[in-house]
Structures are given as structure tokens and as C-alpha cells.
C-alpha positions in Angstrom: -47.3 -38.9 -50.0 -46.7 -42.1 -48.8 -45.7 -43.0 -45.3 -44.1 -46.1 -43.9 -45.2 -47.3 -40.2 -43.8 -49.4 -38.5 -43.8 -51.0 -34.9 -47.6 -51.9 -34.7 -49.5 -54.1 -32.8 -50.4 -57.0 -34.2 -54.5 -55.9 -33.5 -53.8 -52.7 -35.4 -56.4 -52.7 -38.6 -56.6 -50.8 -42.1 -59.7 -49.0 -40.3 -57.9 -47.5 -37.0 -54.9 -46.8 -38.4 -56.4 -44.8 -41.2 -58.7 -43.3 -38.7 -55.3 -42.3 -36.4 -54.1 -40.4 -39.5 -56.7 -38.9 -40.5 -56.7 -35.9 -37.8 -53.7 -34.5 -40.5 -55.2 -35.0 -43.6 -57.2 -36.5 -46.1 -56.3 -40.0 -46.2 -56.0 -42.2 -49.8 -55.5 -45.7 -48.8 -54.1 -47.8 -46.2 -52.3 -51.1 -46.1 -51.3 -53.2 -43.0 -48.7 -55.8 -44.2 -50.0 -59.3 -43.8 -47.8 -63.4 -44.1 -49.1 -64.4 -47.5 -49.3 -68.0 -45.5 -50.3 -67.1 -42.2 -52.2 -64.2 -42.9 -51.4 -62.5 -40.0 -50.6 -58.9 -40.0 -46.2 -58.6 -40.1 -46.3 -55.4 -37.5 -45.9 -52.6 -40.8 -48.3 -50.7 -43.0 -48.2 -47.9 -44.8 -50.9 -44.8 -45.1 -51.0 -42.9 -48.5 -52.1 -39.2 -47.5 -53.3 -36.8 -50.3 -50.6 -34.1 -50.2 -47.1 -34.0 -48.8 -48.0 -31.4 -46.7 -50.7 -33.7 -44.7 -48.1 -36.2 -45.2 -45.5 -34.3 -43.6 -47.8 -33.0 -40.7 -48.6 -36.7 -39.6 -44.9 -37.6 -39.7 -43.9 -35.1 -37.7 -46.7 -35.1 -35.3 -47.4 -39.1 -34.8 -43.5 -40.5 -35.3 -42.1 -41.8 -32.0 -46.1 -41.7 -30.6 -47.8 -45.0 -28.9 -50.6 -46.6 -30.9 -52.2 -49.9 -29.4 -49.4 -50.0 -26.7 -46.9 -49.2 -29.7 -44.2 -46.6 -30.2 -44.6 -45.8 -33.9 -41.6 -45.8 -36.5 -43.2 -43.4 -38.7 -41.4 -42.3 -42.1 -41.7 -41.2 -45.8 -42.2 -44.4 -47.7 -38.7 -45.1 -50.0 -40.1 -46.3 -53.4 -39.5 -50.6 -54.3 -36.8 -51.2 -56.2 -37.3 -52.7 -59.4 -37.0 -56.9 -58.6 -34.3 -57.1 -61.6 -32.0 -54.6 -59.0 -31.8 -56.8 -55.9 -28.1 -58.0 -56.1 -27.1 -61.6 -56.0 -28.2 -64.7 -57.6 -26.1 -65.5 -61.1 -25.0 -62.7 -63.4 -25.4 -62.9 -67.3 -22.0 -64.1 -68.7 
């Protein structure tokens, strides 16, 4: 499962907030969001746990918790939408 979580501090790292989720579950990846020109995190990652039930347990356990002087946003991840579904810019004639 993949979980969205947002609302972190800026000094949150992939290494703590993998270790934070952990407690639930194995743990797959993790991703703090980064500026591609700043390179400073953008206050959002998301953790990829290895079932849905771990997944669940750390969204229901950790969602509305403080982290680094944070209260989290925690959710399931929504999957990206293809870029050719976005809306706007010019239609084809």
C-alpha cells in the first residue's frame, strides 16, 4: 500500500520517517518530496508499506499524530493521473 504524508517538517528525512512507520509493518520504500531547483524537501512524502493491512494499521494509528513538531496528514496514496488527462491547454480540432 501506498500512503501519502503530509504536513512534515522540513528536517524530516527518508531514514526517520521510514523508521516512524516501521512499528506497523514492513516498510518498501520511502520518498520525501524535494524542489527539483531548490532541492529542499516540499513538506510531503509518501511510505510504500508491504501489505494493506500494515498500511492500514499505520494510517489509522499515526494520521493526525505529531512528527518533528508536525501534525501528520496521513492517507492512502490516490494513484497519478496519466499527464495526457490533466484538463486545459488546446484541444485537438
Amino acid at each position: 500500500m501506498n500512503i501519502y504524508v503530509g504536513n512534515l517538517s522540513f528536517n524530516t528525512d527518508e531514514q526517520s520517517l521510514g523508521d516512524y512507520f516501521a512499528q506497523y509493518g514492513d516498510v518498501q520504500s520511502v520518498r520525501v518530496v524535494t524542489d527539483r531547483e531548490t532541492g529542499r524537501p516540499r513538506g510531503f512524502g509518501f511510505v510504500e508499506m508491504a501489505t494493506a493491512e500494515a498500511g492500514q494499521k499505520a494510517i489509522d494509528a499515526l494520521n493526525g499524530q505529531e512528527f518533528m513538531g508536525r501534525q501528520l496528514n496521513i492517507n492512502e496514496a490516490k494513484p497519478r493521473e496519466a499527464m495526457g488527462n490533466r484538463g486545459g491547454g488546446r484541444g485537438r480540432y
